[in-house]
Every structure is written in structure tokens, then in C-alpha cells.
C-alpha distance (Angstrom), angle and dihedral (degrees) to the residues before:
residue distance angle dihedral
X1 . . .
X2 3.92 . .
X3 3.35 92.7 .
X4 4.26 129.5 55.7
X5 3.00 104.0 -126.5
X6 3.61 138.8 -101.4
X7 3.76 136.8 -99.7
X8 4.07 83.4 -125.0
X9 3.79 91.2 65.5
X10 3.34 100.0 32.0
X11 3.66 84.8 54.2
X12 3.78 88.7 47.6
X13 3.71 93.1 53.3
X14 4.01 93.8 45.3
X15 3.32 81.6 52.2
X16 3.72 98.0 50.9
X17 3.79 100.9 46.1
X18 3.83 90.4 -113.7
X19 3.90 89.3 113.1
X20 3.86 142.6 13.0
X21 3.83 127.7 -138.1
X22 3.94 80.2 -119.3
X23 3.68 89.9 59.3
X24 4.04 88.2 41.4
X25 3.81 92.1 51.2
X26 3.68 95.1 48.0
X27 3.77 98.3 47.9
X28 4.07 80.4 52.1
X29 3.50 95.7 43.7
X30 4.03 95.8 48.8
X31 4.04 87.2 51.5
X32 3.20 94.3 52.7
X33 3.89 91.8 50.1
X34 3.87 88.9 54.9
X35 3.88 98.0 27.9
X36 3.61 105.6 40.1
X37 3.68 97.5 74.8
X38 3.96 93.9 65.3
X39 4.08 91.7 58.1
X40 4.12 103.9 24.8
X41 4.32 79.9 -136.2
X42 3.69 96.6 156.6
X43 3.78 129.9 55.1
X44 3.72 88.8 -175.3
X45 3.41 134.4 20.6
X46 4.07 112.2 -154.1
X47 4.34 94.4 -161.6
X48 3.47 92.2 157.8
X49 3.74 112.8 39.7
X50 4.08 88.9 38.2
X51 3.99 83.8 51.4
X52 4.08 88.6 53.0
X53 3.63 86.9 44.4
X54 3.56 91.4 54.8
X55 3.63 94.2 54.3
X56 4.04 89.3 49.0
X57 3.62 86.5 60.2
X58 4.20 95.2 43.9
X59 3.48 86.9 53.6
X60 3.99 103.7 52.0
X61 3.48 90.2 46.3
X62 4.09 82.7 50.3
X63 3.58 87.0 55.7
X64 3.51 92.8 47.6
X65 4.12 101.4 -105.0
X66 3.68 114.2 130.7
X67 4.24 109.8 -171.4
X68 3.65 92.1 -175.0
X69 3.99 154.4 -100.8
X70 3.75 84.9 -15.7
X71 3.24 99.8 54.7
X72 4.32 116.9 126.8
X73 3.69 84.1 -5.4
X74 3.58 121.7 138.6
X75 4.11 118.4 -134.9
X76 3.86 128.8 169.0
X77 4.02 127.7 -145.2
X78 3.45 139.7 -130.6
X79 3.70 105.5 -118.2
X80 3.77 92.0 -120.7
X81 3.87 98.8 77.9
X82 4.01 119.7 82.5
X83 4.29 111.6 -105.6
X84 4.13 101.5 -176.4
X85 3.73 115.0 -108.3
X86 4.07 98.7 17.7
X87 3.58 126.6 86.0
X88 4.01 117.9 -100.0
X89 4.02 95.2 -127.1
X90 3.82 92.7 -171.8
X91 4.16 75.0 -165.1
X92 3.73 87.0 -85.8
X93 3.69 140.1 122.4
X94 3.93 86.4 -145.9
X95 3.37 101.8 74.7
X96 4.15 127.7 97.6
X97 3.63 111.2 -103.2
X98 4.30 88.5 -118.2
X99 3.24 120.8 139.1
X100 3.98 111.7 -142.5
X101 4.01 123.7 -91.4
X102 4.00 86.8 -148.3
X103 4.11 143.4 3.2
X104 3.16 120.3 -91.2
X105 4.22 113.0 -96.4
X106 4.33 83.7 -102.2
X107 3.96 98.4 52.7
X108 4.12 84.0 38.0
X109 3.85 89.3 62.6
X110 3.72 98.8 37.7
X111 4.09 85.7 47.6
X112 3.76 90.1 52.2
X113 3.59 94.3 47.3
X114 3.30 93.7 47.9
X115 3.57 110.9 -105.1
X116 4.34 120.4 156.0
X117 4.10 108.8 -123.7
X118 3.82 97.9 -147.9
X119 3.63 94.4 -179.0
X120 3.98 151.4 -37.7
X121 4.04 109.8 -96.9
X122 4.22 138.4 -149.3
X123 3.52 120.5 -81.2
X124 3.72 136.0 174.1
X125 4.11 105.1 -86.4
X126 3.98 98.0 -77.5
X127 3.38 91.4 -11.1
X128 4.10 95.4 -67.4
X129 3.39 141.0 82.6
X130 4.26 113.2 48.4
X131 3.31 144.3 -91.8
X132 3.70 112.7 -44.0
X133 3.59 148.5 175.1
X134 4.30 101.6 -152.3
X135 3.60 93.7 83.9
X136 3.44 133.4 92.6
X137 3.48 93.8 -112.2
X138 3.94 136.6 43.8
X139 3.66 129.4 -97.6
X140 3.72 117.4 -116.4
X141 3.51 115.9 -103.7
X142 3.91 138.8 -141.6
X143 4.07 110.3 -93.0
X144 4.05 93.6 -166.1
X145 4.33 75.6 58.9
X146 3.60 124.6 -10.7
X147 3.24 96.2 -148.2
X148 4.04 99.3 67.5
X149 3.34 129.6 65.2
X150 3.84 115.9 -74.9
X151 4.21 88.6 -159.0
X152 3.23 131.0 -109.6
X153 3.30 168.3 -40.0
X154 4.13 83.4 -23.3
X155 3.72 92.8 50.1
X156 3.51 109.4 125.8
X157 3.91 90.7 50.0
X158 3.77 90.9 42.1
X159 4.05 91.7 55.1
X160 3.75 91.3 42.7
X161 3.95 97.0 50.2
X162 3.99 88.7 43.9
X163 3.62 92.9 45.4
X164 3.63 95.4 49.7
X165 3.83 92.3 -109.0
X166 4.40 92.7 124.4
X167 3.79 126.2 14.9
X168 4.36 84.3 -131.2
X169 3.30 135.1 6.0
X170 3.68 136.7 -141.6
X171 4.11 128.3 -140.8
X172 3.43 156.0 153.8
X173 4.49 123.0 -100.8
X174 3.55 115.5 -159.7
X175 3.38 112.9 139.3
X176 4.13 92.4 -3.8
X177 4.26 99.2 -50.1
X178 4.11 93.1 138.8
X179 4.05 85.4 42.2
X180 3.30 99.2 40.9
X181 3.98 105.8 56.8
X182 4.34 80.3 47.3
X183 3.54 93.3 64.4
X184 3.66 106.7 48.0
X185 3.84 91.6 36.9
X186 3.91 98.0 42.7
X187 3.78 101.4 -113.0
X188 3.76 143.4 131.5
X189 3.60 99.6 -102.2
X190 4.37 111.8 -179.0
X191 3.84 124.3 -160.8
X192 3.87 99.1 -166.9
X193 3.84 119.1 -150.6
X194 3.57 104.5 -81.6
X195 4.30 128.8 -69.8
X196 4.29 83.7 3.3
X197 3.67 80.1 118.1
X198 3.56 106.7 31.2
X199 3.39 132.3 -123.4
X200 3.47 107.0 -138.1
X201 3.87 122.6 127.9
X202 3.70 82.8 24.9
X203 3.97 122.1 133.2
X204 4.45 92.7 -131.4
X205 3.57 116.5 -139.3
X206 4.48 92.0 -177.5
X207 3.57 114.9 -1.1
X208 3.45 104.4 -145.2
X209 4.03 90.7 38.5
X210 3.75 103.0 46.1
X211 4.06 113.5 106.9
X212 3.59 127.4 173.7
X213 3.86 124.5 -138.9
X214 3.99 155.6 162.6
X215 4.46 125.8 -99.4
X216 3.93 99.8 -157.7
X217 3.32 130.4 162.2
X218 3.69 94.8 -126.8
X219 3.27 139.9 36.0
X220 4.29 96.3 -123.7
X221 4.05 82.2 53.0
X222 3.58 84.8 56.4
X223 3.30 90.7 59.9
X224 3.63 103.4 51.2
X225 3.65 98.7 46.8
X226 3.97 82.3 57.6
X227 3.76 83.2 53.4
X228 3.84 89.6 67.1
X229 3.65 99.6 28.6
X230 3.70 115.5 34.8
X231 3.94 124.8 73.8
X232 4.07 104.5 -90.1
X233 4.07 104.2 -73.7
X234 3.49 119.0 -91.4
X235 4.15 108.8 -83.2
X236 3.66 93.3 14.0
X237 4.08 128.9 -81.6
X238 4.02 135.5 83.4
X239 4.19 114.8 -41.3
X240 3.96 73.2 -120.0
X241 3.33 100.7 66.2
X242 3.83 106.5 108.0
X243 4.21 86.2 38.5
X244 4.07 110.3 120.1
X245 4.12 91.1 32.2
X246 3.65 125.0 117.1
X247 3.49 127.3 -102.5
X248 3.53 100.3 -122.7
X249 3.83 127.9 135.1
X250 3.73 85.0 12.5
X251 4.18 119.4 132.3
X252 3.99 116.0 -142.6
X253 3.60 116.9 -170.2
X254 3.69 119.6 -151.6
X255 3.83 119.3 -143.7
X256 3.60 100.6 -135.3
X257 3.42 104.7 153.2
X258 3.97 89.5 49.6
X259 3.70 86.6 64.4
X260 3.58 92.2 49.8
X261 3.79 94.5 59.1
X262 4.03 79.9 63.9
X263 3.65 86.5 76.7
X264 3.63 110.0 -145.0
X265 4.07 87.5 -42.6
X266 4.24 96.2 111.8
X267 3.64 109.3 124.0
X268 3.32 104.1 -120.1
X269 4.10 99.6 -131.9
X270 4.24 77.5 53.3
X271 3.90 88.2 60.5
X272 3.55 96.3 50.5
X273 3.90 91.8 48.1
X274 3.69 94.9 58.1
X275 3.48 95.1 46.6
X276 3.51 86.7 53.5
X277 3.19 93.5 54.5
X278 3.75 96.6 44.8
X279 3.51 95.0 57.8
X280 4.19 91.3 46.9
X281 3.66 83.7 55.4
X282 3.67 94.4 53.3
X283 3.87 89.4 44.3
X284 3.42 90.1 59.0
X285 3.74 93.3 56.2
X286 3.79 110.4 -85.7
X287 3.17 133.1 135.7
X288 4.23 111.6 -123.0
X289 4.12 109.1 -159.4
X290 3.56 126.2 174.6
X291 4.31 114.5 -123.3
X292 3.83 121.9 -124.4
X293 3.40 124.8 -161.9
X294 3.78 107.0 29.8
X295 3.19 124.1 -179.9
X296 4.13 108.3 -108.6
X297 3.82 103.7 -83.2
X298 3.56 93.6 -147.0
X299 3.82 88.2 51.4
X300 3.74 89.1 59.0
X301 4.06 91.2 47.1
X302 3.24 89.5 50.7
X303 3.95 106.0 45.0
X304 4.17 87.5 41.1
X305 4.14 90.5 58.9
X306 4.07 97.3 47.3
X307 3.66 87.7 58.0
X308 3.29 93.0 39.8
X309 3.61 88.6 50.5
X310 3.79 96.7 48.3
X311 3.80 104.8 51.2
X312 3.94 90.3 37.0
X313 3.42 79.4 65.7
X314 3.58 104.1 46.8
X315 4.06 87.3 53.5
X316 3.90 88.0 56.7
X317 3.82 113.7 24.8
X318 3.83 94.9 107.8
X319 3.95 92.3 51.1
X320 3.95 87.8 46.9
X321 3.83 85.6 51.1
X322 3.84 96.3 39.5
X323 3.98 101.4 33.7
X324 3.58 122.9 5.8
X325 3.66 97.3 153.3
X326 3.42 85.4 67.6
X327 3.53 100.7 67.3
X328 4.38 122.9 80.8
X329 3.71 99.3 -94.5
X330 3.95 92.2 -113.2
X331 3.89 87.2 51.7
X332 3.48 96.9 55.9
X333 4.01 90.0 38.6
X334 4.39 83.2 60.7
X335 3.61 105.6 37.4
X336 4.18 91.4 44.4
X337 3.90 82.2 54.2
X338 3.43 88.6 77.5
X339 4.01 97.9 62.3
X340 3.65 90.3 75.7
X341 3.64 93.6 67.5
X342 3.76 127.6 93.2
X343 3.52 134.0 -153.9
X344 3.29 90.2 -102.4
X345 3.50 89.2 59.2
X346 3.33 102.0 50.3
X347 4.28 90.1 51.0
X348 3.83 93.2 50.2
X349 3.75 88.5 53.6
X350 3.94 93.4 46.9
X351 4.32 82.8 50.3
X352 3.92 91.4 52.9
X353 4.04 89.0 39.9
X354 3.93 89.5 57.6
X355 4.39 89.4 36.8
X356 3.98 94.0 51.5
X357 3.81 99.4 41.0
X358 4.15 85.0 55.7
X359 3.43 83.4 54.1
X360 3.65 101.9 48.4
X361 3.91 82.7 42.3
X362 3.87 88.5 65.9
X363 3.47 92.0 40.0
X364 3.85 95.2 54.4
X365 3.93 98.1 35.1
X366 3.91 94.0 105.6
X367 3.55 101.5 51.3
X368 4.25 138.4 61.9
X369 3.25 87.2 -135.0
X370 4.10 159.2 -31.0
X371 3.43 135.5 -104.3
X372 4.14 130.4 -159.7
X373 3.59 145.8 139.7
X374 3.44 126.1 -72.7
X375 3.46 112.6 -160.0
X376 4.00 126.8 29.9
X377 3.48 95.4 -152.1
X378 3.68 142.9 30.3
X379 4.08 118.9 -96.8
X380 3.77 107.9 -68.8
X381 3.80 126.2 -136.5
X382 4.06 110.1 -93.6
X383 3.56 101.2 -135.0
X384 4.19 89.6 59.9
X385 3.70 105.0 91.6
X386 3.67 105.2 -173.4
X387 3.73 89.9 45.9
X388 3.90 85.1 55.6
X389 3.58 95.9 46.7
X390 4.17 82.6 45.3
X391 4.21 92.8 55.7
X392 3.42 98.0 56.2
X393 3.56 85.7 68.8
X394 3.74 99.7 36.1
X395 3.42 100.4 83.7
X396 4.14 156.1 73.4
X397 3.60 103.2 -114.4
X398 3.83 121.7 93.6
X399 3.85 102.4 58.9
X400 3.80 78.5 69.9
X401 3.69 98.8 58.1
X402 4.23 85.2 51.0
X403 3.40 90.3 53.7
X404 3.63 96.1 44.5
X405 3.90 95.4 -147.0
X406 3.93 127.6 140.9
X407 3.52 105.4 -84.3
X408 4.07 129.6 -176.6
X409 3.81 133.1 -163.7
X410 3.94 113.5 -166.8
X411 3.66 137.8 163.7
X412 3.48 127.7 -94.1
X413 3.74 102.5 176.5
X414 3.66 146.8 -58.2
X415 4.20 136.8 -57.5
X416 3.86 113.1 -128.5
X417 3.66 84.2 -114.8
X418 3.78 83.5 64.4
X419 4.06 99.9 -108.7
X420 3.84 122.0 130.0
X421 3.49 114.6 -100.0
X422 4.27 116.2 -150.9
X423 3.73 145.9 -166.0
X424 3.74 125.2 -159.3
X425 4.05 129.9 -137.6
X426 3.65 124.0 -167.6
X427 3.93 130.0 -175.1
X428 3.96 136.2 -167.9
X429 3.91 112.9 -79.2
X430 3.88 116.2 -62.6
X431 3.50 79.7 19.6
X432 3.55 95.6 132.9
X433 3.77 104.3 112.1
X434 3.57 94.8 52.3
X435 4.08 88.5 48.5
X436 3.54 92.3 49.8
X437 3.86 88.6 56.1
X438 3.85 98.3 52.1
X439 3.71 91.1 44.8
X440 3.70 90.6 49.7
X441 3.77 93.3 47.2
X442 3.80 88.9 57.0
X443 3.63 97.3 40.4
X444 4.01 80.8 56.5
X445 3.78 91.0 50.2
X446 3.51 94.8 49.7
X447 3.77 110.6 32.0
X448 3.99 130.8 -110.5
X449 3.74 114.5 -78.9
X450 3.62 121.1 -108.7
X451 3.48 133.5 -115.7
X452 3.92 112.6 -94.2
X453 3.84 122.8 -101.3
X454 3.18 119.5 -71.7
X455 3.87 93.4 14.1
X456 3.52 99.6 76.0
X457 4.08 114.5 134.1
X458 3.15 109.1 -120.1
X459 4.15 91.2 40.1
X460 3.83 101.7 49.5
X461 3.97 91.5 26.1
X462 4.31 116.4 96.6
X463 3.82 85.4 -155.2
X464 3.94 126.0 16.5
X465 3.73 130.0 -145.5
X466 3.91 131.7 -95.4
X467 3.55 100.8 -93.3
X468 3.61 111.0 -106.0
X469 3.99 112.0 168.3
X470 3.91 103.5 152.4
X471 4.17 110.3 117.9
X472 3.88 104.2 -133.9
């Protein structure tokens, strides 16, 4: 099996008898004992209380209770969201050594419907700054090549879900951290419209930026961990409701003038990706149409990162003023960014937030949805800081946050140098069920992304899976 497999046929098999969430946990567990050490995914690993919560979930469906398409699976969690009784790390020396009084409102909904917690994954500190090697514990690393950059902030959950570590993963989107991971590490990455997962329970980085979202491996396993997660879809029914239909009738808008804000800086391999995937989407029945009237990109950029900026700060000026030392160097360089700002600054940029989404409002009003690149350029290696410091601006990402709309990264293939190479959809608000259906339509067209070398299934697995490869 070149692929891990899915929480669809795991689900099928659970379902079936052919496998228990014990057995599921275990084979997950025992990779990540002999996998783990390659891509320093997991801060914690929770063997024992994700065994007993395997054995919850053997025994309802026992008794005959099924709580749905999370049921016996096995996720992991950015190590920015509250788990009771364990210490939210936030992959910082900053924070109090407390353990939580209660999970956050995320793991409480996976927990009730069943869902295993194998462990609490790396991050960058707070979910800013990069990459970096002056804290106490390791930065996550790329499993398609451990040398590049696996994304971020959502990196450890990003390497674990694409290295077949977790069946889903759970993070944190500010500025593009759920999207990001997805796109260099080939995976379905969804930033729902904004507060339909809540928040709570949450450490915030902005406010009025912070999203929280699902790393799958496909887009239908997207869909079901939005099941559990998300706010009940818009008009009632399953976030995967419109998944298996045609594209027909429907109107894609392309982003052009987004990707000429990049300036000449597209990776070429990127190019030819998205116009692959353009002209599967238009194969498959849609409708591709060019967008007028834009607001500026670098506008957006721009507007996104002063808020950003501001409330970052607000969440952390007493640590800057108590313990900066404490703080990764290029954490404390971002969040002390934000002293510089005024009031006034901060209200001007909440005036042009409100005056460019009207714009992109009339811009978008014609189509279901839009489609652009993610990333400019390919993964970079992790040890290279000023191309790290040069990615986080390389890319398609924030103006989605400011907007607040359902956006998706997914993969569309692979880089001769053997990195994933992505595209990224967005729809109106509450959007989601539509988005899912595009992005499943293409993922159709083009085939699911495999597993990366040397993490295939069957290869770095001591025991495979039933097969199970019928699409329900």
C-alpha cells in the first residue's frame, strides 16, 4: 500500500470487524516509535490514555453505538490547543508549567465522538516565528525530505499526518498555518470560515485572524473531521454533502492578478501545477473565468500583517516586558513588531480590512468560488535562514485569513526534486460544502498523493491493514 490509509477505510474496516481502534492505535503508535525520530512530529506522545481511548471506542461499537466518522480514529494536535490535565507547551519555554482544568472545545468534540488523541505535536513558538533550533525542543521537519521546511506554524501535525503518524491532524490558521504545512507536505489542509470551529481553549496568536482547521490526506477525510469539529454546515447535512458530484455549471475564478503581485518569483514547476490543475478542473465541467477588479494584493498583505502584528502583541506584551530572553530570537523579533503600532494604526487597518473585503466581495460575486497558488516557491531547506525569513512572504495565503472565508490548500503533484507541489481554492463564507466539492473533483482528476519515501504503509508498517479501497 503506497498510500496510509484513509479515515474512510479505516472507518470501513472498524466498521466491518476486520480491525479495532486498538489495533489502529497500536499500528500508529509503533510507527511513531520507529518513525518519529526522522521528523521530531510529536512533542508528546499520549500511549496510554490514546490506548484507553481506543478501548472506549471498541467497546461502544461492541455495544452497538456508533458516534461517527471519527470514531476509533487516531488524530494528533498542535500543541497550542488545551488537553485537560497536561501542560499546553505552545513549544515555548514561556509558558506556566499548568496543566489544563478542561480540553479545549476541538479535542471535547473529537473525545465525544469518539476520536483516539495519540499525542500533542511541534509547532512554531505560539504559532509564530520559524523553524528554530534555540528552544528546548526540535522543530518538525519535512517527511517528503527532512531537510526542508515541513511549513509552519502546524508543522508537527502536518509531518505526522503526511508521514502516516495520525489519520488527521488538528492546527491553528493565522496568517495560512493549517494551509501552509498542506502544501509543502502534500495534504488537504482546510481554513474554515471563521469561529465555525471555535476557538475556545485555544492559546490566540490575533484574535480576529486566528482560524482553526483539519490536515488530511484526502479531501473526503476532510470532510468528516469537519463533521465532528465544525459548527453544523450551513442548511443542515454532512460538510460532504456535494462530494462525488460533477463540476458542471460551476464558475471558478482564477486569481491572476494575485500571482502577479509575486513579481516574477513563481517557481516554475508551481506554474505548471496550477495550470494543470486548471485545465482538470475545466475537464471536469467547470467553468474557469478570469477576476477583474481585485482588490490590490499587496494591500491585503499588508493590512492582514498590522493586525496581525497588533493583537499578537497584545497576547504577549507582559512576557516581552517580563522575559524576552525567553522567547526564539525570531519570535521575539515578530511579536515586538507590534509595539511600534498605535491605535491609530491598528483602526486604519480595521477601516481598509472592512473597504478591501467589499471590494473583493464585488469582485467574487459571479463565481462559487476561486482558485490560486499557494506557495511561490518550492519547500526550502530548514537550516537556510534568510530563505525562511523569505517564505513567509512567498506565498498566497493571508488575504484569506482577512477575509475570513473557507479556504483549502491541496496537492496537485510532485517537484522533480521530489516535494509536493499545491494549489489553493477558496469560497464565500460557509462556503465549505461547495469547496469541499471542487477540491474533491480535482483530487479525483488528478489522483491522491502518495505517502512520502520511506513512509509508505506497508514499508515502515510491522503489520499492514485489511485492504479496504472502495470510496463510500
Amino acid at each position: 500500500m503506497t498510500c496510509c490509509p484513509t479515515i474512510a477505510e479505516a472507518g470501513r474496516l472498524l466498521r466491518a470487524g476486520a480491525i479495532t481502534s486498538v489495533d489502529l492505535t497500536r499500528l500508529h503508535l509503533d510507527r511513531i516509535a520507529r518513525l518519529d525520530d526522522r521528523i521530531d512530529a510529536y512533542l508528546t506522545v499520549m500511549e496510554e490514555p490514546a490506548l484507553s481511548a481506543a478501548e472506549r471506542a471498541d467497546a461502544a461499537f461492541r455495544a452497538g453505538v456508533d458516534h461517527g466518522p471519527m470514531h476509533g480514529i487516531p488524530y494528533c494536535l498542535k500543541d497550542i490547543f488545551d488537553v485537560a490535565g497536561m501542560v499546553t507547551t505552545c513549544h515555548s519555554r514561556i509558558v506556566p508549567e499548568e496543566p489544563a482544568t478542561a480540553d479545549a472545545a476541538v479535542v471535547a468534540r473529537l473525545a465525544a465522538a469518539g476520536a483516539v488523541l495519540l499525542g500533542k505535536t511541534a509547532l512554531h513558538e505560539f504559532g509564530t516565528g520559524g523553524p528554530t533550533f534555540d528552544l528546548p525542543f526540535p522543530p518538525a521537519r519535512n517527511p517528503w525530505n527532512r531537510d526542508h521546511h515541513p511549513g509552519g506554524s502546524t508543522s508537527g501535525s502536518g509531518a505526522a499526518v503526511a508521514a502516516g503518524l495520525a489519520m488527521a491532524g488538528i492546527g491553528t490558521d493565522t496568517l495560512g498555518s493549517v494551509r501552509s504545512p498542506a502544501t509543502a507536505c502534500g495534504l488537504v489542509g482546510l481554513k474554515p470560515t471563521y469561529d465555525a470551529v471555535p476557538r475556545r481553549g485555544c492559546f490566540p496568536l490575533a484574535f480576529s485572524l486566528d482560524h482553526v482547521g483539519p490536515l488530511t490526506r484526502t479531501v473526503d477525510d476532510c470532510a468528516r473531521v469537519m463533521d465532528v469539529i465544525a459548527e453544523p454546515a450551513r442548511g443542515g447535512g454532512s460538510y460532504g454533502a456535494e462530494l462525488g458530484r460533477d463540476l458542471e455549471g460551476l464558475r471558478i475564478g482564477t486569481l491572476d492578478a494575485f500571482h502577479a503581485a509575486a513579481g516574477g518569483a513563481i517557481d516554475p514547476e508551481i506554474e505548471a501545477g496550477f495550470d494543470n490543475a486548471l485545465a482538470a478542473l475545466r475537464d471536469a465541467g467547470a467553468e474557469i473565468v478570469a477576476l477583474d477588479d481585485l482588490p490590490p494584493f499587496d494591500a491585503l498583505q499588508a493590512t492582514a500583517l498590522t493586525i496581525h502584528r497588533a493583537e499578537a502583541h497584545t497576547v504577549h506584551r507582559a512576557w516581552l516586558a517580563e522575559r524576552p530572553d525567553d522567547y526564539c530570537a525570531i519570535s521575539r523579533e515578530k511579536l515586538q513588531a507590534g509595539a511600534a503600532l498605535s491605535a491609530s494604526d491598528f483602526i486604519v487597518a480595521q477601516q481598509a480590512r472592512a473597504e478591501l473585503i467589499a471590494r473583493y466581495r464585488r469582485a467574487t460575486a459571479a463565481v462559487d468560488a476561486v482558485v490560486g497558488l499557494s506557495s511561490f516557491t518550492l519547500p526550502c531547506r530548514i537550516d537556510d535562514p534568510a530563505a525562511l525569513a523569505a517564505t513567509y512572504r512567498r506565498h498566497m495565503r493571508t488575504p484569506f485569513n482577512l477575509l475570513g472565508d473557507p479556504t483549502l490548500s491541496m496537492p496537485v503533484g510532485v517537484s522533480r526534486t521530489g516535494l509536493p507541489l499545491a494549489v489553493q481554492l477558496s469560497a464565500p463564507a460557509y462556503g465549505e460544502a461547495r469547496l469541499l466539492r471542487i477540491a474533491d473533483g480535482l483530487e479525483r482528476a488528478l489522483g491522491r498523493m502518495n505517502a512520502p519515501p520511506g513512509f509508505a504503509w506497508e514499508e515502515a508498517s510491522s503489520t499492514a491493514l485489511p485492504d479496504s479501497t472502495t470510496r463510500s
